[in-house]
Structure formats: C-alpha cells, structure tokens
C-alpha positions as CSV (number, residue, x, y, z in Angstrom):
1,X,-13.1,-35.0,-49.6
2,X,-11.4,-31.9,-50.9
3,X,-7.1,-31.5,-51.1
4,X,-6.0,-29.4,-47.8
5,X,-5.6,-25.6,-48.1
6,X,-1.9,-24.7,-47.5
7,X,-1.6,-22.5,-44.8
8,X,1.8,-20.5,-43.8
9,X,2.5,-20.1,-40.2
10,X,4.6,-17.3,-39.0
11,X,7.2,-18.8,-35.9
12,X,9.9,-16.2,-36.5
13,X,8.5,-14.5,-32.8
14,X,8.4,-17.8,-30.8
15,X,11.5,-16.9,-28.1
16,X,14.9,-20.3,-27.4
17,X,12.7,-20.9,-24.3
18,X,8.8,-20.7,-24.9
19,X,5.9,-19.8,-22.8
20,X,2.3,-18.6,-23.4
21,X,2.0,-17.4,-26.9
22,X,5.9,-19.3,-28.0
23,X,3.9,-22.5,-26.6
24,X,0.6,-21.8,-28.5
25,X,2.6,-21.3,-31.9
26,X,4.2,-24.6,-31.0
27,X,1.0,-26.9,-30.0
28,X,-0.6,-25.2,-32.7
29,X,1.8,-26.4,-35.7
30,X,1.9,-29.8,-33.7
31,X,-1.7,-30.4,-33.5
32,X,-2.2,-29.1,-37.3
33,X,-0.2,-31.7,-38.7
34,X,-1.8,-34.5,-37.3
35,X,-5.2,-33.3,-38.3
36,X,-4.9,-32.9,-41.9
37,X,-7.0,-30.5,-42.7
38,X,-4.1,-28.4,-43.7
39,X,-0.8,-28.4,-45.9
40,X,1.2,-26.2,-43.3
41,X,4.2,-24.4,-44.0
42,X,6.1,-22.7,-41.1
43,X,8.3,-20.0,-41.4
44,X,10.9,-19.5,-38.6
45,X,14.6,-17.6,-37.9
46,X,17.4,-19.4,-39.5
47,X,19.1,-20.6,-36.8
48,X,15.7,-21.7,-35.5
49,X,15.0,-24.9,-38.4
50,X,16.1,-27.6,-36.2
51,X,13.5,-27.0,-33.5
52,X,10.6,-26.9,-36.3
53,X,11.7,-30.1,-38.0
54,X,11.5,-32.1,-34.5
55,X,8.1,-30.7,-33.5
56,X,6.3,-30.7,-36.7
57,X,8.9,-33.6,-38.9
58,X,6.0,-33.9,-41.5
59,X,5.7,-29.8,-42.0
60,X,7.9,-27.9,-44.5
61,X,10.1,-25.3,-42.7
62,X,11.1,-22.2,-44.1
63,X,14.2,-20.6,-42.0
64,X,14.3,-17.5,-44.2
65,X,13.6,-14.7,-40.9
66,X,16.7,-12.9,-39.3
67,X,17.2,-13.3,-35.5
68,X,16.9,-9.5,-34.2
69,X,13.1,-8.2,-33.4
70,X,13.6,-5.0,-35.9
71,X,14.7,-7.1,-38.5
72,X,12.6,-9.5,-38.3
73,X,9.6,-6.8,-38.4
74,X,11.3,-5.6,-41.8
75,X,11.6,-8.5,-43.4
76,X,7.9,-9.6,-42.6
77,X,6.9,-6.2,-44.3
78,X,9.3,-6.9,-47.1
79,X,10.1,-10.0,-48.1
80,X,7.2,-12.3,-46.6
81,X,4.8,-10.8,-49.4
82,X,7.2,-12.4,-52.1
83,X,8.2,-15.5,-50.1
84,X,4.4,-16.5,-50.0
85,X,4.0,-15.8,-53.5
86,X,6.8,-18.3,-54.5
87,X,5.3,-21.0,-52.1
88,X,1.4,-20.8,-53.3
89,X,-0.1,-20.9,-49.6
90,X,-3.8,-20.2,-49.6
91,X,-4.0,-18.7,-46.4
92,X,-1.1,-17.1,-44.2
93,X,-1.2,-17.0,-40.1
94,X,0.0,-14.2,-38.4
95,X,-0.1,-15.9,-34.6
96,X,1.2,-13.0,-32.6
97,X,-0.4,-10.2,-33.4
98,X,1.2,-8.8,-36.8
99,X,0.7,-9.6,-40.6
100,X,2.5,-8.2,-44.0
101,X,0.2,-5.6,-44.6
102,X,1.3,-5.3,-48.5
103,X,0.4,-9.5,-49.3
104,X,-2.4,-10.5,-51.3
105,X,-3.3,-13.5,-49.4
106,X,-6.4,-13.7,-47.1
107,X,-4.3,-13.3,-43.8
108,X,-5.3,-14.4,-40.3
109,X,-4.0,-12.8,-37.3
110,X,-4.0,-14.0,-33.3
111,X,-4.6,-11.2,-30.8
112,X,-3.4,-12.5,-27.4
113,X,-4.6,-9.6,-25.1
114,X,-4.7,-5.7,-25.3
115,X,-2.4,-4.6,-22.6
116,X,-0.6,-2.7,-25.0
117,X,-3.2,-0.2,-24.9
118,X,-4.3,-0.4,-21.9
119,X,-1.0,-0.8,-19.3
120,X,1.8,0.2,-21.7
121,X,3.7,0.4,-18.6
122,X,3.8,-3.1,-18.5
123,X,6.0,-3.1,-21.7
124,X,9.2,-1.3,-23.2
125,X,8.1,1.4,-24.8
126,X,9.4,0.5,-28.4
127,X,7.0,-2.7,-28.6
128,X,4.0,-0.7,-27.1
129,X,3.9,1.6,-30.6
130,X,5.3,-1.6,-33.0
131,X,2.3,-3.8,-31.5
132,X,-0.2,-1.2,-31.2
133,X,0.0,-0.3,-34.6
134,X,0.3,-4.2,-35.5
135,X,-3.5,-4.5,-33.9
136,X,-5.0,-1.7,-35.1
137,X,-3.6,-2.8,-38.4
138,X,-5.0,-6.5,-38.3
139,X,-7.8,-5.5,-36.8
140,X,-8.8,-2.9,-40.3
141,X,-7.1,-5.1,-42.5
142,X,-6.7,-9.4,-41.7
143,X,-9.6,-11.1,-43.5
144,X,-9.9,-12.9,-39.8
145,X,-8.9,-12.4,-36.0
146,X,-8.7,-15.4,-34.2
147,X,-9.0,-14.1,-30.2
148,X,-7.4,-16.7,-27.3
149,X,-10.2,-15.6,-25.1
150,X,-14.1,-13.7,-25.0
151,X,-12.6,-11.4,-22.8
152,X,-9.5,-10.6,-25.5
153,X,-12.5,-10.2,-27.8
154,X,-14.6,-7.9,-26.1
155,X,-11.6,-5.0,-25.4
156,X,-10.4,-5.5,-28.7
157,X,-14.0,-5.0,-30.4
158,X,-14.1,-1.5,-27.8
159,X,-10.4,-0.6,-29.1
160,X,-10.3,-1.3,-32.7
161,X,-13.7,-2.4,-34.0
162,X,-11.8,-5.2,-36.1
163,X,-13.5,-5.0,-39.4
164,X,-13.3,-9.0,-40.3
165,X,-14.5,-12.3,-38.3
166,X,-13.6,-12.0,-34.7
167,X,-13.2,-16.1,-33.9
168,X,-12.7,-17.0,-30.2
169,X,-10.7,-20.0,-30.0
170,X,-9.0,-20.8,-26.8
171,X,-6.0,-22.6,-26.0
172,X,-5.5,-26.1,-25.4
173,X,-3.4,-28.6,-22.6
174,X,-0.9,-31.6,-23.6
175,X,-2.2,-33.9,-21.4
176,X,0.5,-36.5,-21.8
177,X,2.5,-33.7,-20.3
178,X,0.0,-32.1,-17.6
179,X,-1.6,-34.6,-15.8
180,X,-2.4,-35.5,-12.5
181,X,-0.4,-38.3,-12.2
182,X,3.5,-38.9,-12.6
183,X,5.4,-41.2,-15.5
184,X,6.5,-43.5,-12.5
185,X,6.8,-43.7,-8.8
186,X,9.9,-40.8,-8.0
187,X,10.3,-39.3,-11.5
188,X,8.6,-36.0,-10.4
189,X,10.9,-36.0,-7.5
190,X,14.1,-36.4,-9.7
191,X,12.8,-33.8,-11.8
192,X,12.3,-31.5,-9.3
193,X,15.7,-32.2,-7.4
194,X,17.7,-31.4,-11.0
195,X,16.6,-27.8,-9.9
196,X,17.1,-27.7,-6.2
197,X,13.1,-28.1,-5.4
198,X,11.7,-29.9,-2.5
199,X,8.5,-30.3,-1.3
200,X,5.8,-28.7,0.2
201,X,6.2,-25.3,-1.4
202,X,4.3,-22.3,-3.2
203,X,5.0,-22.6,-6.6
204,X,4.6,-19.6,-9.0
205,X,5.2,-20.4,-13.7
206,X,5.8,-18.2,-15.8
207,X,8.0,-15.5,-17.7
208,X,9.2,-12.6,-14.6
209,X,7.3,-9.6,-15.8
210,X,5.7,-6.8,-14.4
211,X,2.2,-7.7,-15.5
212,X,3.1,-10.7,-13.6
213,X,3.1,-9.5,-10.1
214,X,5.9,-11.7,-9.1
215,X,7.0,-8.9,-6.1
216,X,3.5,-9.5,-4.9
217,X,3.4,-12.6,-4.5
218,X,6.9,-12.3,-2.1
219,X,4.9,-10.0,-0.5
220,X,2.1,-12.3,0.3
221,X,4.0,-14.8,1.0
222,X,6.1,-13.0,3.2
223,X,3.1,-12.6,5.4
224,X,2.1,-16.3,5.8
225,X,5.9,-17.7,5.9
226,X,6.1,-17.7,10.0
227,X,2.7,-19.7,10.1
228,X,4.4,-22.2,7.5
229,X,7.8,-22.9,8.3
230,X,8.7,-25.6,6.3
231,X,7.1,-24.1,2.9
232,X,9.0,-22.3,0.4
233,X,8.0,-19.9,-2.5
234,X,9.2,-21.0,-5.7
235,X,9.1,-18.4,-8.5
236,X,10.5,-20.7,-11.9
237,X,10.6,-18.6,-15.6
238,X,13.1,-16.9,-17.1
239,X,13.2,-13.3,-17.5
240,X,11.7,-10.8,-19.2
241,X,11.4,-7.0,-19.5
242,X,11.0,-5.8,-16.1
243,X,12.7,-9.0,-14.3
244,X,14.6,-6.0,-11.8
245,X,11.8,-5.4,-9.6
246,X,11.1,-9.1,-9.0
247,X,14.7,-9.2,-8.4
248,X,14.4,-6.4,-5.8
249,X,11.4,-7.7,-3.9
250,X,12.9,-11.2,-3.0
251,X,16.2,-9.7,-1.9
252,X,14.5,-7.4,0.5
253,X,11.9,-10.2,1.6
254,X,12.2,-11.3,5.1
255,X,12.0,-14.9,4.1
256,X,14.2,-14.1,0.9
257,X,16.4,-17.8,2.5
258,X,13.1,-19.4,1.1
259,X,12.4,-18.3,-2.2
260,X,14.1,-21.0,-4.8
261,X,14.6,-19.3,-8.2
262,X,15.9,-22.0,-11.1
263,X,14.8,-20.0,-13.8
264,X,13.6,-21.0,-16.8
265,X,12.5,-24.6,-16.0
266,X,12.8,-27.2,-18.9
267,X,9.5,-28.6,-20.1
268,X,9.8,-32.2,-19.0
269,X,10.1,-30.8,-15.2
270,X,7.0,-28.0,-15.6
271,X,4.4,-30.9,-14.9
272,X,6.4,-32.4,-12.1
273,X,6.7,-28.8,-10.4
274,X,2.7,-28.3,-10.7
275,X,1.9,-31.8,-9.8
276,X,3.5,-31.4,-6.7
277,X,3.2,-28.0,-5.6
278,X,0.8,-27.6,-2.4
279,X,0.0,-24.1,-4.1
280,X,-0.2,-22.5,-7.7
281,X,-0.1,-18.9,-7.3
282,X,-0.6,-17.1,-10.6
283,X,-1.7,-13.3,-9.2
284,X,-1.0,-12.2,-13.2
285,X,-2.5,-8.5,-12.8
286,X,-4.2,-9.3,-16.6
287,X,-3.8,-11.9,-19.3
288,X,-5.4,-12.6,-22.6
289,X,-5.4,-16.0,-21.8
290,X,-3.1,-17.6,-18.7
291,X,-2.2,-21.1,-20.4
292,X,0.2,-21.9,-17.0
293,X,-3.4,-21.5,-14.9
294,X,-5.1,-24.0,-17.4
295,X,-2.2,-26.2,-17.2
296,X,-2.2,-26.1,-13.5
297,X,-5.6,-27.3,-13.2
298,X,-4.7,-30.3,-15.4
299,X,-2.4,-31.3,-13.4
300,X,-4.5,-31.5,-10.1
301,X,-3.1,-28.7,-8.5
302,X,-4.7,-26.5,-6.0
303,X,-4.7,-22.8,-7.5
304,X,-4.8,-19.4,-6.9
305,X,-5.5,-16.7,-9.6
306,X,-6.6,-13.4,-10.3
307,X,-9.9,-11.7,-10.9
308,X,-11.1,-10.0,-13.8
309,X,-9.8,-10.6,-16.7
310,X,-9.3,-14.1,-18.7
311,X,-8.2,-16.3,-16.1
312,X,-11.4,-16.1,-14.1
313,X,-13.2,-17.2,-17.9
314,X,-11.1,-20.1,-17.8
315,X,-10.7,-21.4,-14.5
316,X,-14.3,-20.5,-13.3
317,X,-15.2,-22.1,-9.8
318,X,-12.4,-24.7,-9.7
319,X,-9.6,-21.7,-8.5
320,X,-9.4,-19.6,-5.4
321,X,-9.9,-16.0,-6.9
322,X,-8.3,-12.7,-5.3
323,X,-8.4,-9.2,-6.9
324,X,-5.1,-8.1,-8.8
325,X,-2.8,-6.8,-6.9
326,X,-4.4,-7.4,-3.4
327,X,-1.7,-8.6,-1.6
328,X,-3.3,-9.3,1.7
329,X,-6.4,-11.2,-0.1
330,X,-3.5,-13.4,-2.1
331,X,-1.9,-14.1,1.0
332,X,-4.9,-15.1,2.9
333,X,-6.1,-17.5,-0.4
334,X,-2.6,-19.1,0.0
335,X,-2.9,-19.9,3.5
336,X,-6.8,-21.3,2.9
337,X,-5.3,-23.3,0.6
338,X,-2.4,-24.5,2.5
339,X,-5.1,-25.4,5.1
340,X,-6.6,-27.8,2.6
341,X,-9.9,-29.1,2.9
342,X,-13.1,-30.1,1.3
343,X,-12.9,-26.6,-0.4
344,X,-9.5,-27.2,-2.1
345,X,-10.3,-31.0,-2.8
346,X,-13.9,-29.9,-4.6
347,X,-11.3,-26.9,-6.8
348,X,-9.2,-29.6,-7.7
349,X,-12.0,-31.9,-8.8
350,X,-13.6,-28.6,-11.1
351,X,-10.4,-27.9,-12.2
352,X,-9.4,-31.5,-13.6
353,X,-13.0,-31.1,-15.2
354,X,-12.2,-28.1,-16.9
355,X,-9.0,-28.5,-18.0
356,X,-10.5,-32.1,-20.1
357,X,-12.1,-30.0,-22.2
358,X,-9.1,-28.2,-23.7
359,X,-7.1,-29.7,-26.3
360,X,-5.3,-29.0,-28.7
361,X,-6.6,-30.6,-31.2
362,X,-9.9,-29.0,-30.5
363,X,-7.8,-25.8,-30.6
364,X,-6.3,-26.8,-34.1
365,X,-9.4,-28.1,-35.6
366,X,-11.0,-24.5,-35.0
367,X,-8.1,-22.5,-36.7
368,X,-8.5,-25.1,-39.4
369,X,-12.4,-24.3,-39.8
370,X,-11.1,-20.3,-39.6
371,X,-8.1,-21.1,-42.4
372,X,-10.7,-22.6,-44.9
373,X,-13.7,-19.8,-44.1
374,X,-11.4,-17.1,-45.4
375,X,-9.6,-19.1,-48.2
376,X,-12.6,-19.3,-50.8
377,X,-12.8,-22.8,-51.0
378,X,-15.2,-25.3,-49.4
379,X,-14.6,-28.6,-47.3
380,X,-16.0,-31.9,-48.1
C-alpha cells in the first residue's frame, strides 16, 4: 500500500462555539485521522492550537492565522502560499468556501450552499462580496469542489459552472453522541436542568439567523400554545448576524413567559435536548445541508423541517415537511406532531434509518478518495 498523501486543512474560520460548517471542519479532521489514508496538517488561529491538539492529538497543528475575519482573509492570500511550500503538503483543503488563489498546490474547496447569491439579505453585506467572489473563484480555479449536498451542487453548477470535479459528499452523525438512547437513566435530565429545560417542549438548534426563521417559529408557536399549555418553545444557539429580530419576536410573543433561551448549548447537552424534545422544529428558510435536522433524526426525535431545498434530500419521508416561511402550515405540523401517533412513530422509525447511514467516517473516507484523485498519485 502506498505512503498517505499529506493534506492541509484550513480551520482558521471554525468560530469558539461551532455549528454546521465549524462542526463539519471538526468531524472532518477527527474522522481523517483515524482512517489513515492521509498525513493531515491543520492550520488554525493562534489562540485556537489547544482545541486542535485535543480533537485530532495525532494531527500536526499549525496556529500561524490571526483572529480577525479580514486578516485572516489576507493572510490566506498571502502567506498560506508560502506556509504550504515549507510543509510539502500534496493537497490543501479549503473547507469553507475560499482557497489561496496564488498556491501551486492542487486545492480542494467545500461549497456549503449559495445563499450568498441568491438571499444576500440573509448576510452582512461585507461577507456577501468576500464569499461571492470566494465561489466564483473556486469554482474557475480549485482542481476540485467538494459539495455537502445534490442540491448545493445543482445551484452552484447554474451560478458558476465550476470548471473542476464537482464531488457530492454529505455530512456525517457522531452517533456516540446522537443517539436514541441516554448514557444512563437521568443524565439527559441533569443535562437539560444545567440550562433551565424541562420537559415536554418544542425544541428549535441552531445559530439565531435570519435564514433561520427563528421569529417564525414564535409565531407558530404562538398559535398552538393555548391548546398546549404545559409546552414550551425552546430556541438554544448563540447568535449570529441578524440575532435582533429573533430577539424582537419573542418579546412581543404572547407566550414570550414560555420561550426558554440558554443560548449556545454545550455539546454534551445537544443530544440530551433532542432526545427529549416532543418536537424538533427546524423551519430554516434554505440550507446547503441542515446537519441539526440529520442529527435530530439520529437521536429519535420527531421533526419538523422545511421544503425545498437540502433538508427535504436528507430527511426524505421520515420528517413532517412545511413550506418555508409558512407559519400557519408550521404551526399545524407542530401540533400533528404533538398529537403523536402512528404517523410520528413511523417518522421516527425512517428517520433512525436514515440517519445510520451517515457517518463520518464514510464522510472522511470520500474527501480522502477526492484528496488523492487531484494529487497525481495512485492508491494501493
């Protein structure tokens, strides 16, 4: 069998508290060093080594990238090239969206969705021109595109016509983590109560964004919270650009008393609060991917998602579907679901089904075959 390729994998965007595409870059650097396939290298912020050294301890670390966004842009474009250079990687990994344009290397570059283009409202308006010009870029120029989802493939083959190999590889689910059962009888109740939670309730993961719909989802719930007096709505994540009108539609909500807001929720207590939720409401208006909707349906949990875009590719038949942005549709799914039922019992069934076949290892081992198809050498 042939030495690994050494592959450099650019963490310098992954955020103090993760979610979505900071938790892909994590699993991902995980899962590649158990495989094997790879020498990894991962390059990071220099106040950021100690987290890198306890998820990957077996992967060199590199904490060379300053902390700001702008200069951590610059210093991609400007001292990356060289940096690779000195450490001899075959391959460099690009995992959110961008690349040094002026390296030599065969580059690879993850595009997570193209909302950028098409709801640039959902965004501050300085990242909408850096990240649009970051795609069109990869897409002309990065030997490879590795896509999260077919339907991230598709708008990004009508926007950019990427000129290298468009790879769909999705993500995966720690299922020592997300499962349907707890580690023992009453943890997931301690966990929850570290945060003020207490069953039955709506519960809603994720980063507070507008693409998010979070002041939907207080609308809809709003509407059912008289038939369901004992439920409360549960809306965990920290917050992101846009975080004000969330904030704004639970303090004007009639049942504002029973919303719960712990913010960002640490990641031992994420499974608990899925597990037990009699609801997972993620109305997300679009997403490249939806990882918390995958990891919902690993964990048993009756949910309810949005049409047309990737979370219906991933959930399929095993979540109750409404169109984005349709309050009164999400609000009637809730209460279906708060019914229970054979319904809900078959969608949790589907969903456990479904989310078995993610891993990430199965997730790893396909960037792996994508590292060594652009690298020149051959396996085996």
């Amino acid at each position: 069998m042939s030495t690994p390729i050494a592959v450099s994998l650019d963490a310098t965007a992954v955020p103090p508290e993760p979610r979505g595409a900071g938790r892909y870059v994590i699993e991902l650097a995980t899962a590649l060093e158990a495989a094997g396939r790879v020498d990894l290298s991962v390059l990071c912020r220099r106040a950021d080594a100690p987290r890198w050294r306890a998820a990957a301890p077996r992967t060199e670390v590199i904490a060379d990238a300053p902390g700001p966004r702008p200069l951590r842009l610059a210093w991609e474009q400007l001292r990356l090239p060289r940096l690779l250079d000195r450490l001899g990687v075959d391959v460099h990994h690009g995992p959110h969206y961008t690349m040094p344009e002026r390296s030599k290397l065969p580059r690879v570059v993850t595009i997570h969705d193209l909302t950028f283009f098409d709801h640039p409202e959902w965004h501050e308006r300085a990242k909408v021109a850096v990240f649009r010009r970051a795609i069109r870029r990869a897409a002309e120029w990065a030997d490879a595109v590795i896509c999260v989802s077919a339907t991230t493939a598709a708008r990004l083959d009508a926007i950019c016509a990427p000129r290298g190999a468009v790879h769909v590889v999705p993500h995966g689910v720690d299922h020592a983590r997300f499962r349907p059962d707890e580690d023992a009888p009453g943890a997931d109740a301690a966990a929850l109560a570290r945060h003020g939670i207490r069953p039955p309730y709506v519960a809603f993961v994720g980063t507070i964004e507008p693409r998010k719909d979070v002041p939907g989802l207080v609308a809809a719930f709003d509407r059912i919270a008289d038939a369901w007096p004992d439920v409360t709505l549960v809306i965990a994540g920290g917050g992101g650009w846009g975080e004000r009108q969330a904030a704004t539609a639970v303090a004007a909500a009639r049942h504002h008393d029973r919303i719960v807001r712990p913010g960002y929720v640490d990641d031992d207590a994420v499974p608990a609060l899925l597990r037990q939720a009699a609801v997972v409401a993620y109305p997300s208006l679009a997403e490249g991917f939806g990882l918390p909707a995958l990891e919902a349906l690993a964990c048993g949990a009756p949910l309810v998602t949005s049409t047309g875009s990737a979370m219906e590719e991933v959930t399929g038949d095993a979540a109750s579907l409404v169109a984005p942005g349709d309050r009164v549709a999400l609000a009637d799914a809730l209460a279906a679901t708060l019914e229970g039922g054979p319904d809900v019992a078959a969608r949790r069934s589907a969903g456990l089904a479904i989310a078995s076949r993610h891993t990430w290892a199965a997730s790893a081992s396909a960037h792996a075959d994508v590292y060594w198809s652009v690298s020149g050498r051959r396996e085996g």
